[in-house]
N, C-alpha and C positions, 0 to 999 in steps of 0.2 A: 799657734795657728794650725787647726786642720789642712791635709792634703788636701788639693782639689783629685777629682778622681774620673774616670773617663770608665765608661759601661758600654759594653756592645751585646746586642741582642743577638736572635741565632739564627738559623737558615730558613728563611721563607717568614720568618716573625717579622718584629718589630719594636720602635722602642717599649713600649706597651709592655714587651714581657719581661722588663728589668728596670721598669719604672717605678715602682714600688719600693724596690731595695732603694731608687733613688731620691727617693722622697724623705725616704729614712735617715741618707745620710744628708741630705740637705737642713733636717731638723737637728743634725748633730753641728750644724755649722759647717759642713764640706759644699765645696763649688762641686757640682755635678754636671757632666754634659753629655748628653746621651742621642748619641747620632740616630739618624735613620740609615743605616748600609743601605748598598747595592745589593745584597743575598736576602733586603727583606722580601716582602710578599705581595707585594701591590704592584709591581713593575715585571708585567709579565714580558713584556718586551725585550727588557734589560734581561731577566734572567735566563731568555731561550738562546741572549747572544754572547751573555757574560762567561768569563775564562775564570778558573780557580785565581790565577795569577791576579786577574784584574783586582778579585776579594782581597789581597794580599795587598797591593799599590792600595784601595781604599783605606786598608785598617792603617799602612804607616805613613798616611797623609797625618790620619788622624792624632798620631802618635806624635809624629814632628810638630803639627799645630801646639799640643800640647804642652812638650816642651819648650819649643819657642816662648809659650805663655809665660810657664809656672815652672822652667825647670824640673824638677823633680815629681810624679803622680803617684797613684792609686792606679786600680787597672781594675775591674771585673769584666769577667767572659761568660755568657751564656750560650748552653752549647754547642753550635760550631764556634760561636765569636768565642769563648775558653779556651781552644785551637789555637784563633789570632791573638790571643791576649798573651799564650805561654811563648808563640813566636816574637811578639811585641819587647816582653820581658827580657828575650836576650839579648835585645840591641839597643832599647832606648831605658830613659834611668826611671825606671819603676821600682819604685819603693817597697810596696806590697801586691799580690796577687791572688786573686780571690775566681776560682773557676767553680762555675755553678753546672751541673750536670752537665760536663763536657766532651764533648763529640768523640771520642776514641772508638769505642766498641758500641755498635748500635745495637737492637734488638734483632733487627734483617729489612735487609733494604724493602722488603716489598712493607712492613709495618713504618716503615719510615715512608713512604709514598703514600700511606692510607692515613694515616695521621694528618700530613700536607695537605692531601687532597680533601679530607674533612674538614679541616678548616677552613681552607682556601671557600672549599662552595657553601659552609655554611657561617661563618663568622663574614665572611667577604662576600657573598652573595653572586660565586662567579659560576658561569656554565659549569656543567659534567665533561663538555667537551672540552675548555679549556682547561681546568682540573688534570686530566688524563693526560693533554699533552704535553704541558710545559713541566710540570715539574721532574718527569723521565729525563730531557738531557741536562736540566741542573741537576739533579740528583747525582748523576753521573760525575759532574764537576765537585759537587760535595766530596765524593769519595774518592775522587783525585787528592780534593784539598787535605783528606784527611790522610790519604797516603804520604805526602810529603812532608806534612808537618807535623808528624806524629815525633820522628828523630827528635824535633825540637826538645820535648820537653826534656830530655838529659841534658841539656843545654840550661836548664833554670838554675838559679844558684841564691834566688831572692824568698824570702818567706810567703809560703805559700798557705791560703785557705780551701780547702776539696770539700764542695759539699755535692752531697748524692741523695736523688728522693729513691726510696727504694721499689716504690709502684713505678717508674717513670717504663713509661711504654714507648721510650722511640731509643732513652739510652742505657744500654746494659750496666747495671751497678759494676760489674766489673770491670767498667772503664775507671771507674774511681780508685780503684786496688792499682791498678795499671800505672795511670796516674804518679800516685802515691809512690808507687816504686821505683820509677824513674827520675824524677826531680831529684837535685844534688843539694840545693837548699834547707832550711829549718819550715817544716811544713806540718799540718793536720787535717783530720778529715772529722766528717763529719755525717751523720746518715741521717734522713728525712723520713720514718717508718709512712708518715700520712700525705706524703705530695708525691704527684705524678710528675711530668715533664715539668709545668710550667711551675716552679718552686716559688717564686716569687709571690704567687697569686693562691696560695695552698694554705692549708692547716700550720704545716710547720712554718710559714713565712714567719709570724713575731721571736720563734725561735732561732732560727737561722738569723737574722737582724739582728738579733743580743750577739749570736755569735762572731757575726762580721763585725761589731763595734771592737769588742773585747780586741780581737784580733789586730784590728787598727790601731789601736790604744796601746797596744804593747809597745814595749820599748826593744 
């Protein structure tokens, strides 16, 4: 019997942007549950009043549910949720770990606000004016969150999957070098020459997908 396995989207996304991988692993026979966080992109409310911290109580709600369920998981992070997935990993009993362009080193905060905000007003259909304003003091909490939990990953000891698209215009490939270097665990990486951020929904998505199975599969 396959892992059931728990996927988190990334700052200002949604499940949408790791839904795909989830779809994959549900045709492999894995239970998938793919929340909608607090850091995603529709709750503009939440996000002008929400604390890094708060992001943290959400993801090991999620985590505890989990376990409570099924005992032992799966984990995928996309990129900030990659963040909460490697903090996730040193406390609760994650089996395997799978971090999809994850939040370490970004390109620069202001391409990281332009990215946000182009989505926000054209995928979401929101004002220029709310665009401009709200994602400046999450942003700020972003790069709180990524201050503190960056320590985390010396702290992993679980086998790890690093994949990085190498166009990805919000995360610096060499967050995945980073990465890679710090984890104390049995780990691999893996480069995406044809996907930008959202990997899932790219060229290399059927490749990365063989990859995350193989990796599951291992003994």
């Amino acid at each position: 019997m396959k892992q059931p396995c728990l996927l988190f989207h990334g700052f200002t996304g949604g499940p949408y942007e790791v839904e795909p991988l989830a779809r994959h692993l549900r045709d492999r026979g894995q239970l998938c549950e793919v929340p909608r966080l607090p850091w995603n992109g529709d709750s503009y409310h939440h996000l002008k009043s929400s604390h890094w911290e708060d992001w943290v109580r959400a993801a090991e709600e999620h985590a505890q549910a989990m376990t409570a369920k099924y005992g032992s998981f799966d984990m995928v992070g996309f990129s900030m949720g990659g963040l909460l997935a490697a903090y996730l990993a040193v406390r609760y009993p994650i089996r395997r770990l799978i971090l999809l362009n994850t939040a370490v080193i970004y390109v620069s905060p202001g391409r990281m606000l332009e990215v946000i905000r182009d989505e926000w007003k054209y995928q979401r259909k929101v004002s220029l004016v709310k665009a401009k304003s709200t994602p400046l003091r999450a942003a700020w909490q972003f790069t709180r969150l990524v201050r503190h939990l960056k320590p985390e990953l010396s702290q992993v000891h679980i086998p790890t999957l690093i994949a990085q698209s190498e166009r990805d215009q919000v995360i610096h490939p060499q967050s995945a070098r980073y990465i890679y270097s710090k984890l104390r665990g049995q780990r691999e990486i893996h480069w995406h020459p044809r996907s930008d951020h959202l990997i899932c929904h790219s060229d290399d998505a059927p490749n990365l997908f063989r990859q995350v199975s193989v990796f599951l599969d291992k003994e």
